[in-house]
N, C-alpha and C positions, 0 to 999 in steps of 0.2 A: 694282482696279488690276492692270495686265497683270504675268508675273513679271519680264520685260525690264525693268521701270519700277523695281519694286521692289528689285531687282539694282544699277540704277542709286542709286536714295538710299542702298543700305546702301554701297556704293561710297564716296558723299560723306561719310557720317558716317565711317568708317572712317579715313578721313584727316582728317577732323578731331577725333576722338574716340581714337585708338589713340596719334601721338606722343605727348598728353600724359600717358597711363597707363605709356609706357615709360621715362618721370622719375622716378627713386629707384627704390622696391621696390613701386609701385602694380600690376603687371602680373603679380608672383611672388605677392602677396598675391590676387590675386583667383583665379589657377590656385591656390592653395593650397584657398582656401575651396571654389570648384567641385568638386574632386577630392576633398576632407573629405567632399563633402557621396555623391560618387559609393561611397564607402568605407564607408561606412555601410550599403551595400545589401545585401540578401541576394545577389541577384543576383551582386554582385562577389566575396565573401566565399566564393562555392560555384565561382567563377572560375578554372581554371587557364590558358587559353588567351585571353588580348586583343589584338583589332586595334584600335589605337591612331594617331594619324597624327599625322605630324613638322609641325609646323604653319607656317607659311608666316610673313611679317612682321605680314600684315592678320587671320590668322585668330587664334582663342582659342588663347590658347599651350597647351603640349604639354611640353613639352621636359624641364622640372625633372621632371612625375610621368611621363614615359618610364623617365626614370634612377631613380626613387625606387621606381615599381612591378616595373621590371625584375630587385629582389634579392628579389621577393614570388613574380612572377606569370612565364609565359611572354610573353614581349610580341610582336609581329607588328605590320609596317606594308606598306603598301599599294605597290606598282612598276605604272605602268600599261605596261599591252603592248596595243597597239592599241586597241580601243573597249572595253577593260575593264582591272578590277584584279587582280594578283595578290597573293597573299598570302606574304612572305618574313616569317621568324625576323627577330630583330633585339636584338643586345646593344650596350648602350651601351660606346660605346669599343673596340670592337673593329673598328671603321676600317673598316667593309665599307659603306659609306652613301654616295652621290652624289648630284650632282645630275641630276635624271632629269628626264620631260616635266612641261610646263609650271615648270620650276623649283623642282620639288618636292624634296626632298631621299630619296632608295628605297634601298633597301637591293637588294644585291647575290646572288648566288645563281644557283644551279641547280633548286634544290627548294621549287616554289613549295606550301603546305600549301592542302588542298580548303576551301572554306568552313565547309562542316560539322565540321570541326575545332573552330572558333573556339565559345569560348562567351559574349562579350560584346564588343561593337564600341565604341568613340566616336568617333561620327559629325561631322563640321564642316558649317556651312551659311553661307549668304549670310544666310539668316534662317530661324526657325521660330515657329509657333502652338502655342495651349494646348494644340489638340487634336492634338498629335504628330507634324502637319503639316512636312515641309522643303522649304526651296528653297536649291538648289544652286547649284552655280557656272554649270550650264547643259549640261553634258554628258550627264548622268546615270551616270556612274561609278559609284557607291554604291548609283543604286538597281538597277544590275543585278546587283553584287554581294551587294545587302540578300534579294535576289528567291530565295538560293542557299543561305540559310541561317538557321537558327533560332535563331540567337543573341538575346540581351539587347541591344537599340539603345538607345544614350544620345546624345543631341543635348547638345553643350556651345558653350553662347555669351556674347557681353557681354550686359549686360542691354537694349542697344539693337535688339538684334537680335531680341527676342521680339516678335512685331509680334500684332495683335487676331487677324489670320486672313492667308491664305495661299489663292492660288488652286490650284488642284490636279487633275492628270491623274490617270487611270486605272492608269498604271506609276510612279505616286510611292509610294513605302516611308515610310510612319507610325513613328516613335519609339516606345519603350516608355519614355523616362522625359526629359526634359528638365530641363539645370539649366544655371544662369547665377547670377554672385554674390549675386543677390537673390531668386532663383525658385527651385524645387523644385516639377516637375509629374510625378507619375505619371499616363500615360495609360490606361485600363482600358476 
């Protein structure tokens, strides 16, 4: 299947599958458990530096472990400036965040930090494979970004979104670890 196509179904499931997880506390529960499950890594643990991302209505939330890892770790989120990402600081509550391209919510600044800064990324997808595999929104944002630096990539999704396999170019960026409320995949 083409990734146009595949983009497409995660699209339909997304709206039919995400209202109902944002009824009661099913949406905080499952960012709970993801993020449990990311916390336990060595990788994170050896971590001062994360790029993190403010997550949108459809993607896998974000938001609560922004705030919760922000009083642990250095947190950094993503501002696009033309056909790429840059990398700003970013503390919760300190009101420096907009909404920026694509309706993303970015944080504000002069001082955008080098890639190689960063020591562990969580990456968002349209969908991903066992094998570390992403498919994005269709830009490639992330993978020119992933291209720039040696960081720890963590892929975080619903569990619908883990598909058998994924079609894949030559400038797509492979995951070091995928998890979703019922998965734990380290890629090797």
């Amino acid at each position: 299947m083409e990734k146009k196509a595949i983009r497409k179904i995660i699209r339909e499931l997304k709206k039919d599958i995400i209202p109902s997880l944002r009824q009661g506390d099913a949406i905080s529960t499952l960012e709970k458990t993801v993020f449990s499950k990311v916390e336990l890594l060595h990788e994170f643990m050896c971590s001062r530096n994360i790029l993190m991302y403010h997550s949108l209505d459809d993607e896998f939330p974000t938001h609560d472990t922004i705030a919760c890892w922000a009083a642990l770790k250095n947190i950094f989120l993503p501002r696009v400036c033309g056909d790429d990402l840059e990398i700003l600081p970013f503390a919760p509550g300190d009101g420096d965040i907009r909404d920026g391209a694509y309706g993303i919510k970015e944080p504000q600044g002069e001082n955008p930090v080098p890639p190689a800064e960063i020591d562990l990324i969580i990456v968002p997808a349209m969908a991903f494979d066992p094998c570390g595999n992403r498919l994005g929104r269709g830009k490639g944002f992330y993978d020119r970004l992933l291209r720039q630096t040696h960081a720890t990539c963590i892929g975080v999704a619903f569990d619908f979104q883990l598909l058998d396999a994924l079609p894949t170019d030559s400038h797509d960026i492979k995951m070091d670890y995928i998890f979703t409320p019922n998965y734990s995949i380290h890629i090797t």
